[in-house]
N, C-alpha and C positions, 0 to 999 in steps of 0.2 A: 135672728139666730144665724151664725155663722154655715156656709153651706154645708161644707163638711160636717159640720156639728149637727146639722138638717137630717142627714143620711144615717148618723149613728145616734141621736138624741142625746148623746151629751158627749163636751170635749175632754172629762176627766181623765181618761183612758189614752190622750193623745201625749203622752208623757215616755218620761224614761223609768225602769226600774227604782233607779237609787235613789229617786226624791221619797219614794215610799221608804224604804229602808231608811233613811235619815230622818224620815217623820215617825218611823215607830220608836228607832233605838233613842230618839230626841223624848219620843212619849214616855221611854223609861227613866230617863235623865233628869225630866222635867225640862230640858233646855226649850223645846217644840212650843213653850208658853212665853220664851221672852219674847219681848218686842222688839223688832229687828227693824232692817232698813238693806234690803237689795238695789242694785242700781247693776241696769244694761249702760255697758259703754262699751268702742269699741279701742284696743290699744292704737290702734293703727289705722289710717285707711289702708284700702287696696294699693299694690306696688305703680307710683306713678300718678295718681289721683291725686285733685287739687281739694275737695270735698266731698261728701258725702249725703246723701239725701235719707230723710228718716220716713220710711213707710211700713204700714203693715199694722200702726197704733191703731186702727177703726176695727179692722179685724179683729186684731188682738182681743180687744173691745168685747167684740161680739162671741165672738168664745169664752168670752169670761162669765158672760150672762148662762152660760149654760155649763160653766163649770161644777154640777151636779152629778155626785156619783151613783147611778141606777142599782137599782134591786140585782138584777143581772149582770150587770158590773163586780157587785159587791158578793157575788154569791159565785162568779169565776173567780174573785180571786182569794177568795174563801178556797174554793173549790182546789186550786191551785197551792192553796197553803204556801202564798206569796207577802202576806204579811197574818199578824195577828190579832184576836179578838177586841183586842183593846183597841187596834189600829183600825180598825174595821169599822168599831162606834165612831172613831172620830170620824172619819172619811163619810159616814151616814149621815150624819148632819153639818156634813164641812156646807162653809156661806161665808166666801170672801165680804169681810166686812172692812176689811183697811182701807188705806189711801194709795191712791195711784198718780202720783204727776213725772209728767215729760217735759219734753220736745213738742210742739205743735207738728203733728203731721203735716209732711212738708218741706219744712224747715232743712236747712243742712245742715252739717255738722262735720264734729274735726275730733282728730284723738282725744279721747278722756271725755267728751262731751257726755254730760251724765245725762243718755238719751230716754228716759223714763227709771222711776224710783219707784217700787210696793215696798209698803209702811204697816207691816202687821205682826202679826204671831210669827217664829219663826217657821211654826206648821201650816200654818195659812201662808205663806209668803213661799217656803221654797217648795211646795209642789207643784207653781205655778212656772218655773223656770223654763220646763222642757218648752211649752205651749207659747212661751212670751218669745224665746228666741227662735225658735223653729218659724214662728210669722213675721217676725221681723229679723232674721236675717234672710230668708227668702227677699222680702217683698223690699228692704233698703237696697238690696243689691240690684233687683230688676229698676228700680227707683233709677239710683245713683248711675245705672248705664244709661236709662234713659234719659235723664236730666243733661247729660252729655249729646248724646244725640240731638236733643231737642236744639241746646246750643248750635251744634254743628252746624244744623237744619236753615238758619237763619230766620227764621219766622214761618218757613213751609210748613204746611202740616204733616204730622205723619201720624201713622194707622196703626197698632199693634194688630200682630197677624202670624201670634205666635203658638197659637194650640196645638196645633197639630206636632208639637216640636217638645212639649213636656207633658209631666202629667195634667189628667182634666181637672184636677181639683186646684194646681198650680198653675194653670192655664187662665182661672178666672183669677185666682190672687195676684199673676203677671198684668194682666190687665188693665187690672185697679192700679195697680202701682204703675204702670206705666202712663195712666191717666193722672195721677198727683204727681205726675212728673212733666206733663207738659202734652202727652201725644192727644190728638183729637178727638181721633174714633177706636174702634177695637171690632175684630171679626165674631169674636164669642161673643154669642148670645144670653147667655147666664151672666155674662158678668154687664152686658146693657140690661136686661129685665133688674139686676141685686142693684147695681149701682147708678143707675143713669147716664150710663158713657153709650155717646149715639156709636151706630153698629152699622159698619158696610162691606159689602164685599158682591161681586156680581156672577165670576165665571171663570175655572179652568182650567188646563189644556185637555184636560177628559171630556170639557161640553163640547169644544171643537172636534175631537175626535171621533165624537159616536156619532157624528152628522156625516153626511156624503162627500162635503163640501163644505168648505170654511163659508160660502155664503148665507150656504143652509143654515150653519150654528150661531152665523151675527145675524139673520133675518128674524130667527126665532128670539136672540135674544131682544133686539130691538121692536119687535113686534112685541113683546112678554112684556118689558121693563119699562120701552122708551126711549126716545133718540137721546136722551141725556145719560144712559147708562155708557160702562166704560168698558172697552172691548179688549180681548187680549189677542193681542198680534203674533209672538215669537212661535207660535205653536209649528209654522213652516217656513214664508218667507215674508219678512219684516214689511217689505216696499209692497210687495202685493197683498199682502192681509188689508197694509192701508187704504190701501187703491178702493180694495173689496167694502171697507167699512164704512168710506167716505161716500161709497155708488147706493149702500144700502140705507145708512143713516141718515147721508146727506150733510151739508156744512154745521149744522148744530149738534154733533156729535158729541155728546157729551166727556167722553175722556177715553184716551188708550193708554196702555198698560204694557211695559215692557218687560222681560226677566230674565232675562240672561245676554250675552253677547258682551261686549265694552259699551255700557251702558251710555257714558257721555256723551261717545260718536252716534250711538244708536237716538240717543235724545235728541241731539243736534242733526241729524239727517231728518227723523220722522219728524221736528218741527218746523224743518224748511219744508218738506212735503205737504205739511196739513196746510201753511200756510199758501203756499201755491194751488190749493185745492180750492183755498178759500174759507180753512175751519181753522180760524184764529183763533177762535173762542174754547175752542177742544183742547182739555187740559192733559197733559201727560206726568202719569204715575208708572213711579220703578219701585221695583223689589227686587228679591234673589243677593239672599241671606249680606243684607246690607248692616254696618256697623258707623258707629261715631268716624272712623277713618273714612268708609268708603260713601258718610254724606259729605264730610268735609270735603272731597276729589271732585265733588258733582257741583259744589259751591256756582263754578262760573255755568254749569250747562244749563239747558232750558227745560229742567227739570220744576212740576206744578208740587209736586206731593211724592212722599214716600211709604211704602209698607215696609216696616220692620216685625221679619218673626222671631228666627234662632238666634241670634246675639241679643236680643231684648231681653227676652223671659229667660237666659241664661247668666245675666249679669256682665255681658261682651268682656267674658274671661274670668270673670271675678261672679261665680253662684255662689258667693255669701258672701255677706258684709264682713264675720267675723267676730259679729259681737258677743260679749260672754256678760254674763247673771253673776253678780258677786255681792256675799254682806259686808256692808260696808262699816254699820254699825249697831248696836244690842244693848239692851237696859238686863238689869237681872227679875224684871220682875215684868208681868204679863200686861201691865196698866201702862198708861204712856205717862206718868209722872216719875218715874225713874230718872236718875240718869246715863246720860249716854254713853259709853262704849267704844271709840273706834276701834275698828278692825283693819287687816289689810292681808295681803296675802305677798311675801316678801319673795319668791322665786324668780331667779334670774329669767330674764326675758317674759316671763308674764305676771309682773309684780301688777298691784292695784293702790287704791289711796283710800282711804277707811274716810269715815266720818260722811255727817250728811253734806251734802251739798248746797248752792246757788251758783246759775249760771246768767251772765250778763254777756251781751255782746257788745262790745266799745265800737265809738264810730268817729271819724273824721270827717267831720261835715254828713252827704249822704253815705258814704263806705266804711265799709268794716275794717277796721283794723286789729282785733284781738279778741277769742273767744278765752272772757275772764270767770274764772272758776273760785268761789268762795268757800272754805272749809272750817265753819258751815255758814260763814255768812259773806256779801262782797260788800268791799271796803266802801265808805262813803260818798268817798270821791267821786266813784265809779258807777253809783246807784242810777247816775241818769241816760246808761244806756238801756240796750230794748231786753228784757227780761225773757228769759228763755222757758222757764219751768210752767207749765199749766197744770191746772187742776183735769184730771181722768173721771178719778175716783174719788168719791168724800166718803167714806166711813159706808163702803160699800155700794153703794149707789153710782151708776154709772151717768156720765154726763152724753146722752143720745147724741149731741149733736157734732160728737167725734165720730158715728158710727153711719149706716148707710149711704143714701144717695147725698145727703145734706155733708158727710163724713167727706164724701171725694171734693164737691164741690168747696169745702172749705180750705183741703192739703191743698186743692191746687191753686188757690189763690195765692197760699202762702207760702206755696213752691215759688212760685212768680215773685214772689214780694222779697223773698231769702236771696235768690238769684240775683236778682236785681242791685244787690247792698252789697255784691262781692266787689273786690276789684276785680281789674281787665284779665290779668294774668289766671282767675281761676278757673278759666272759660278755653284757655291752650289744652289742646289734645296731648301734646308733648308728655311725658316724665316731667315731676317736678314736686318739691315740693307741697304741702298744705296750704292753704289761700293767704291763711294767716295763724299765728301762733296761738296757743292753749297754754294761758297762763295763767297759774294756780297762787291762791292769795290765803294763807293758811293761820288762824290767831283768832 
């Protein structure tokens, strides 16, 4: 069960008005029975992005299992005389039964990428809108900042250590997504107990303060934890905290922590210091509200590890992907032996492309050169790159192993696996174009 969906026992309710309103006046129409076909994509990445990372498909997931409308549900909005009786039966026995295929969690993507498709009734399929983009434009965009960071990082690790900076329910979804994106560990504990992401964090500047003495606050901590636990310094004077840590710890000190000041020089002083102590092996972690910029500046210092809070779980500038829910295509009759329908939505600057989709990724050797789009099918020639669309959902049934701890550990493989097939240029922090072009193959 999705957490949030945990606290209110079901995620029907996590919607917007006018899906209900489009699902009754559709029940007057009869339209609410065609078979349809929605597709999340997004027009655009973010200003400056070279790709985009797809997160939030496990959740999604798991809200969907619990897309059941309760008795109290049904009886406020009864109560409320927000839709009508007829609307009301469906909604009582709504049971997503369609199809659901994407994007592998994970995975990146580029404009138009048709990043998950539902394949059902048009009343089963568009209620489901509000819930599908609200978790996955959160959770791409904490993604896609973090996948950058990770880069910057060069292989260090870093920490998401961002709760405290959003809300608590988007605190464990930042989390996850920043864990399918590359970061190690995370400080929230609900989202290590839901997903398996190891959970660290030791002390501070409030444990140092309520003590008499910075000695008093590391003797306790070391004594409590252990000489391998990791101390915070900056709380008074950088040189002297170390002095203090090293006399209480001793050379096996497990790690110091810095957070504020000019963080490089601050790195680079306290690592000739521990070294002249004699604690080689004492590793040094920075924070204080650190971004893709400001690990790329720390590149040359002798920096072991980073905690990222506020720029993470905010999408560092960009808190949505942007993605939008659109029909792309509809039969006139409720069976899927109809035939198909494109649609499309022709408005300047947020036009769409109807019809279903296939997506292929072209390669030159090991790298990507071109995210190719077939409408509805890709051309022959091209069949023998890596196929993007996965099975979610078969005819209601959800596929688990998109979903919990087995859900993360598999995005983040494939987070590693997508990154890896870019070229060099999608990895520049710079403005710049998309990695590679979105080319549509339509017949």
């Amino acid at each position: 069960m999705g957490e949030l969906a945990a606290r209110l026992g079901s995620s029907a309710l996590l919607t917007d008005m006018y899906e209900l309103t489009m699902l009754q006046a559709g029940l007057r129409s009869g339209a609410a029975h065609r078979r349809s076909i929605f597709e999340t994509f997004g027009r655009r990445l973010p200003a400056g992005r070279r790709y985009g990372v797809v997160a939030g498909t496990g959740r999604a997931l798991e809200h969907l299992a619990d897309f059941r409308f309760t008795d109290a549900q049904l009886q406020w909005l009864r109560s409320e005389s927000l839709v009508d009786e007829d609307t009301l039966d469906y909604l009582r026995d709504y049971l997503f039964t369609g199809t659901i295929r994407g994007y592998a969690e994970g995975d990146v993507y580029f404009p138009g990428s048709p990043i998950l498709t539902v394949e059902g009734t048009f009343g089963d399929a568009v209620i489901l809108e509000t819930l599908i983009l609200s978790v996955l434009n959160h959770d791409t965009a904490v993604a896609s900042a973090a996948s950058r960071m990770t880069s910057a990082a060069g292989g260090r690790p870093l920490s998401e250590m961002g709760s405290r900076r959003t809300h608590e329910s988007s605190a464990v979804a930042a989390a996850r997504a920043a864990a399918v994106a590359g970061f190690s560990a995370t400080s929230n504990l609900e989202a290590g107990m839901a997903y398996g992401i190891p959970t660290l964090g030791t002390s501070a500047h409030s444990f140092t303060l309520i003590h008499d003495t910075e000695r008093e606050a590391f003797t306790a901590q070391v004594e409590s934890l252990g000489a391998d636990t990791t101390v915070l310094l900056d709380t008074y004077d950088v040189d002297e905290a170390l002095e203090t840590a090293i006399a209480v710890a001793g050379t096996e000190l497990g790690g110091v922590r810095l957070d504020s000041g000019d963080l490089a020089i601050q790195a680079s002083e306290v690592r000739a210091k521990l070294d002249e102590l004699g604690a080689r092996n004492t590793t040094i972690t920075v924070t204080s509200d650190l971004d893709e910029y400001a690990i790329a500046a720390l590149t040359a210092a002798p920096v072991d590890a980073y905690g990222v809070g506020t720029r993470v779980v905010t999408g560092s500038g960009f808190p949505t992907a942007n993605l939008v829910y659109k029909l792309v295509a509809h039969t006139d009759s409720p069976g899927g032996d109809g035939e198909w329908t494109a649609v499309a939505k022709k408005a300047n600057g947020k036009s769409s492309r109807g019809g279903r989709k296939q997506a292929v990724r072209v390669f030159d050797g090991a790298i990507v050169t071109e995210e190719a789009i077939g409408i509805p099918q890709i051309p022959a020639d091209l069949a023998d790159g890596r196929h993007l669309l996965v099975d979610l959902v078969v005819d209601g049934v959800v596929d688990d192993s998109h979903t919990g701890k087995e859900g993360v550990r598999r995005a983040r493989a494939r987070h590693a696996e997508s990154v890896a097939e870019l070229p060099r240029t999608a990895r520049r922090l710079q403005d710049g174009e998309p990695a590679i072009p979105t080319v549509y193959y339509e017949g």
